[in-house]
N, C-alpha and C positions, 0 to 999 in steps of 0.2 A: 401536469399542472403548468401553466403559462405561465411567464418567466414575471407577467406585474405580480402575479397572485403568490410567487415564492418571494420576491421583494415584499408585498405586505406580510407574509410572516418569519421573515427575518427579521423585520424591523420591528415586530412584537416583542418578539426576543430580545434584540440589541437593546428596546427601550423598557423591558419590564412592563408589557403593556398586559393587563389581567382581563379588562373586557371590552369590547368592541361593539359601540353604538351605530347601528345600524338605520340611516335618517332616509325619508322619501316626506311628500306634501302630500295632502289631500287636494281633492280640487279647488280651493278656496285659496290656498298657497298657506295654510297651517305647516308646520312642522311633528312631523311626526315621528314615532321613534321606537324603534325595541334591542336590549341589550342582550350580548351572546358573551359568554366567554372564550378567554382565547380558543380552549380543547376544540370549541366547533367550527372555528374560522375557516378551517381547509375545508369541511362541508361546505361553508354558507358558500364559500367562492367559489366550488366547484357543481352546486348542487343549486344554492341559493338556499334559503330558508322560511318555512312556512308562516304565515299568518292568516288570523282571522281579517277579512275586512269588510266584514258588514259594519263595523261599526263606524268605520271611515267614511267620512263625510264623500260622497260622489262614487264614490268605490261598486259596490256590488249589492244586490239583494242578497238576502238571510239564506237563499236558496241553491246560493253561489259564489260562497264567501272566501270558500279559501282560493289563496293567494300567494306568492312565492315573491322574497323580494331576494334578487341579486344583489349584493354590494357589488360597485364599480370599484378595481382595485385604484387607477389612476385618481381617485377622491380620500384617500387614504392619508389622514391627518391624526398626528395629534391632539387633545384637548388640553392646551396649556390650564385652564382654570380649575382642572383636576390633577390630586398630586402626584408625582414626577413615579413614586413610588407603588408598587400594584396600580401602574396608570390606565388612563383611558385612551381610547382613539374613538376617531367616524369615520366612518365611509358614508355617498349618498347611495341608492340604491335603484335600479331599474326592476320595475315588477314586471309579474307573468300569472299567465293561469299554469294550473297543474300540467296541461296537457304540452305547455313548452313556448306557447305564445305569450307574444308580448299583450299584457292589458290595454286595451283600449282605453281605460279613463286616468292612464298617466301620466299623469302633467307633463312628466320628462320626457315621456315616450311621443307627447305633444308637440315636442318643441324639436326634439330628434327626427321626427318625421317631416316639417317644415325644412329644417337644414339638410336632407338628405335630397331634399327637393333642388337646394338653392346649389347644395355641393355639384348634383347632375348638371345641372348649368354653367358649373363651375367655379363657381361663389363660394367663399368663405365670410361668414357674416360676425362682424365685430362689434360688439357695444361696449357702453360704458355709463353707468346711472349713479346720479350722484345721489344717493336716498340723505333725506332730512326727518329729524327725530324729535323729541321733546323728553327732557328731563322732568319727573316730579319730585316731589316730597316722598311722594305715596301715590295707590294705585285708588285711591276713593274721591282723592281729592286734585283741583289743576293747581298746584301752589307752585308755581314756579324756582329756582334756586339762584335767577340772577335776574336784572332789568338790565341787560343786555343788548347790544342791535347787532347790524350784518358787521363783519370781522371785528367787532371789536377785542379784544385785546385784553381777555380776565383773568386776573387770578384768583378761582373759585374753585369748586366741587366740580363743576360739570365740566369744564376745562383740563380737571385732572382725568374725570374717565371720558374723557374722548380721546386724550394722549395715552391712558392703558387701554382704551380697547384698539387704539392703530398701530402697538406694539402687539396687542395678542395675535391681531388678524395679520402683521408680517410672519407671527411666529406660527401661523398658518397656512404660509406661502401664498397671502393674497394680500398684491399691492397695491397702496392706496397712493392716490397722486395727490391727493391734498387734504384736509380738514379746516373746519373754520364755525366760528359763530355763526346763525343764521339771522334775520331779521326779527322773528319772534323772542323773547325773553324765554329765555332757557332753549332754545332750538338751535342746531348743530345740524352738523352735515359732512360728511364722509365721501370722497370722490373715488371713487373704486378704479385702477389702472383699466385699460382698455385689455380686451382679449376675446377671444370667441365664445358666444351666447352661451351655448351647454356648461362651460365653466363659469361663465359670469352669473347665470343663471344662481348655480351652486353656490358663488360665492357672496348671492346675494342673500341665501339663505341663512349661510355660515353668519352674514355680516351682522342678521336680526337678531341671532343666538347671541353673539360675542354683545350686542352692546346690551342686552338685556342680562346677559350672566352678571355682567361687569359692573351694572347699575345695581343692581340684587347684592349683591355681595357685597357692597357699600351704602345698603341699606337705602335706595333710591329707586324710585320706579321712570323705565325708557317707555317711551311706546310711541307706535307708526302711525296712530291714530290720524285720520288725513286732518280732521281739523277740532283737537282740540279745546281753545281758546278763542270765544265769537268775536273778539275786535281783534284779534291776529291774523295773522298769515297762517295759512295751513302750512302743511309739509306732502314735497311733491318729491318726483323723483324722476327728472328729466333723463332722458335714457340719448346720448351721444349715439347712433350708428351708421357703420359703412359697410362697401362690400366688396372685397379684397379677391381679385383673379392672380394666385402666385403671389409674389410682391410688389402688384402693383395696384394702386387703390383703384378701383372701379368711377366710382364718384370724382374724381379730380380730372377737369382739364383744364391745363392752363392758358387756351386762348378765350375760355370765357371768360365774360365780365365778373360770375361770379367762382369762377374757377370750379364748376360744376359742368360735371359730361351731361350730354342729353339721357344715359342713364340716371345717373344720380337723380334728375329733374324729374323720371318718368317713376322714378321710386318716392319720390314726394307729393308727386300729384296722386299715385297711389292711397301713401297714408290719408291725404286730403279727406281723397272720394269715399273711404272707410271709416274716415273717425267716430262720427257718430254712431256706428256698429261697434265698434271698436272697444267703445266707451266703457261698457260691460266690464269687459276685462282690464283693462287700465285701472278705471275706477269702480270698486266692484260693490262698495257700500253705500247705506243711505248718507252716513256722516263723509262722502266721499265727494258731495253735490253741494254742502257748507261751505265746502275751501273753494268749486267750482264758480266761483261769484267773480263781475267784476270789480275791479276795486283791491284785489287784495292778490296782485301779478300771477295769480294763476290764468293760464291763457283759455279760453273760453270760446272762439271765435276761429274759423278756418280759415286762416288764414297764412303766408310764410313773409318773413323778408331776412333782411342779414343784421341788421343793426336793433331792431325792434324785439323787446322781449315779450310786448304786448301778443303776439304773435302765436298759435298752435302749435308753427314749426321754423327754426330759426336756424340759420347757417353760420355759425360761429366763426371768430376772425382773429382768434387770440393771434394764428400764425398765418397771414392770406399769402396765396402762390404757394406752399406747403405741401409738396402733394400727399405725405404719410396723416398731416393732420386736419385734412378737408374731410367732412363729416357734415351730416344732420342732426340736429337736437329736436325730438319731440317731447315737448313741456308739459301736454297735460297727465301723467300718470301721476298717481303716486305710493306712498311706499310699503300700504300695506294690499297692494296686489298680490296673484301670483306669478312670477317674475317670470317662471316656464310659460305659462299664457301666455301675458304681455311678449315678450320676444315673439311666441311663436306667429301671435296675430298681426304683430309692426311688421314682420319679414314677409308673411303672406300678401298682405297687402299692396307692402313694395313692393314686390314680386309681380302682385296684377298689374300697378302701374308700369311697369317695363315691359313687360309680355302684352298690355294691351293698348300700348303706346300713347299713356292717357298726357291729355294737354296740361302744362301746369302754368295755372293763372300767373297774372302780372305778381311781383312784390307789392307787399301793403307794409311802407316802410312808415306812414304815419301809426301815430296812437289811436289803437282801434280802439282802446277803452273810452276816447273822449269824443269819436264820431257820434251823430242824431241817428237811433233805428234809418233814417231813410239815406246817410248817408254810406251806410251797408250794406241796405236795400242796393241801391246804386251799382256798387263795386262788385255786387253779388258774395256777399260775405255772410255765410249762415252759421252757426251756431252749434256746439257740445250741446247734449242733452240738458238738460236741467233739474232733472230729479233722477231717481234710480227707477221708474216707474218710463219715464220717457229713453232711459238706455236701452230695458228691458223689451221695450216694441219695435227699437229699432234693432237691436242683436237680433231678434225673434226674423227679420224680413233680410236678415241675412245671409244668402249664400255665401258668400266668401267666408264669411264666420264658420260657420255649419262645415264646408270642408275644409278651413283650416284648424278646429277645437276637433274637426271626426263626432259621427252621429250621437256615441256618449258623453261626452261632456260638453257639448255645445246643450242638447236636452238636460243635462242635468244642472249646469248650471242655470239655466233660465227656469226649472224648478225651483232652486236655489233660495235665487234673487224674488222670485214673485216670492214665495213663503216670507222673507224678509220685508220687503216692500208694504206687505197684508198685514203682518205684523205691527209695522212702523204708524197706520194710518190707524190700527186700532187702538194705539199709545198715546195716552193723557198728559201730556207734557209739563213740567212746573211751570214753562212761559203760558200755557191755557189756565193752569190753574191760576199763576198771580193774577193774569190779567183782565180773564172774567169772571172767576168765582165771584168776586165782589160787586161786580157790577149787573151781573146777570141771573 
């Protein structure tokens, strides 16, 4: 037995730990789940543990279900919101077919194959996504619990569980660099510490658990819903990343103007030239294309600059000349993706743009929200998708997608999404009903 897999069950012991939740996504970035008691934990770690996954969204035909998930011992937490006493823990898990391989349609195994990509080259890849959220009353209804705006400064309900769920996620060994009110009433936002994708990844899963446990148990409903509330702000989930040779940032040079290396530059003209492929996975819903509007600072438009948040992609400046904290922000995602995708398509992408030394346009430091179509025309400034139907055709003429998702789940997902899309167009809306039942 390896020396992490006897640390996790000692520390079962030392904690009184009685069963072990075993977490992996489906392709959608669901959270998924089956529970083992201690007795089997030396199998699971050393064997793994079987399941069905036909039933798992993106997984396997009925003909080819079964599946073995590994827990990761180094993802080995406790679940503080269960008691201390016959407690719980999780682990995340890497799957496999019976025969020893790893599955092709998982997520993690998605994003693991990307980073194994970026490590050959030397690259360690670091993010950092601030996901934003909405409080409700209830899960039927948008009733908001404050009239609130950005940091303001409450003392209410939702202010209390954002201070216990950034206590429960320290007491999960995931740090948070900041919290705060958002611009919409009752929306919040949690800034996750910076660290490598595979962990950030996990900890952004742990992050949707935690603020939904912690909402539930206080008789409130969380959700990632990208939008909501139609005269609000959606909730996005700007994802900070760099890419780290040893300890030195890759992205930083300090005789540029923007204290960006001609990497950093070929890694953004990357993302550029792939957004709109991209889009799929970033924004993976119909309700995903609501928040995508102008008018309401989600960025919409390809374009980058430094000061500009109207922007796709933005070089932030809290610290300039800084070399550990010169980074890239790309704005459009948001936060009910799957976080393994999203990384693993942001990295690929960068990745092209350095390997194929693509050119990155001038800054577009004005407000692109308030330019005339022609004066983008102009600048050559094109456009995010605009429905889920238009991400859909553009992922579809995607090779870089296709080999960065791997043949299963690039196809399965654009299954997915079209079933969804057909769905959405065959749906009779209460705005169709109020506004032409009566008139037509």
């Amino acid at each position: 037995m390896s020396e992490s897999a006897s640390y996790v069950i000692s520390a079962c012991r030392e904690n009184d730990v009685k069963f072990v939740r075993l977490w992996f996504t489906d392709i959608v970035g669901t959270l998924k789940s089956f529970q083992i008691t201690v007795g089997e934990l030396e199998n699971a770690l050393e064997e793994g543990m079987g399941f069905d996954g036909s039933s798992i969204e993106g997984f396997a035909r009925i003909d080819e279900s079964d599946m073995l998930a590994r827990p990761d011992p180094a993802t080995f937490q406790l679940v503080p919101w269960r008691p201390r006493e016959q407690g719980v823990a999780r682990m995340f898990c890497d799957i496999y077919r019976p025969d020893g391989e790893p599955f092709e349609g998982d997520p993690r195994g998605v994003l693991r194959r990307q980073l194994e990509r970026a490590k050959a080259l030397g690259y360690t890849f670091y993010v950092s996504p601030e996901l934003e959220y909405f409080y409700f009353e209830d899960q039927e209804r948008t009733v908001p619990l404050d009239k609130g705006g950005y940091f303001d400064q409450i003392a209410d309900k939702g202010s209390d569980l954002r201070r216990d769920t950034v206590l429960t996620l320290s007491a999960m060994g995931i740090e948070v660099e900041s919290s705060h009110h958002e611009v919409a009433p009752s929306q919040h936002e949690i800034a996750l510490r910076y660290t490598d994708a595979l962990t950030m990844a996990d900890n952004a899963m742990t992050y949707r658990a935690v603020v939904k446990e912690i909402a539930a148990s206080n008789d409130v409903y969380a959700t990632f819903m990208p939008k909501p509330l139609e005269d609000e702000n959606g909730s996005g989930m700007h994802v900070h990343q760099s890419l780290f040779k040893g300890e030195r940032n890759a992205f930083f040079d300090e005789e540029d103007v923007y204290h960006l290396s001609a990497l950093a530059k070929g890694y953004v003209a990357g993302l550029l030239a792939h957004a709109r492929a991209m889009t799929l996975v970033t924004n993976q819903w119909v309700n995903s294309y609501k928040r995508l509007q102008p008018g309401f600072e989600a960025p919409v438009y390809l374009s980058w600059a430094r000061r500009n948040r109207s922007d796709l992609v933005r070089i932030p400046e809290y610290s300039p000349g800084d070399e550990v904290h010169t980074r890239i922000e790309y704005r459009s995602p948001d936060p009910a993706c799957n976080p393994y995708l999203a990384f693993a398509v942001m990295l690929a992408a960068g990745l092209d743009g350095i390997e194929q030394e693509r050119a990155l346009p001038p800054p577009v430091e004005e407000n692109v929200f308030e330019m005339t179509d022609g004066e983008r025309a102009e600048l050559g400034i094109a456009t995010l998708p605009g429905n889920l139907r238009e991400a859909i055709d553009a992922a579809a003429e995607s090779k870089l997608l296709r080999e960065a998702l791997g043949e299963h789940v690039f196809e399965t997902l654009l299954k997915n999404k079209r079933i969804e899309w057909e769905r959405y167009q065959r749906h009779v809306s209460d705005f169709e009903l109020s506004e032409y039942l009566p008139l037509l």
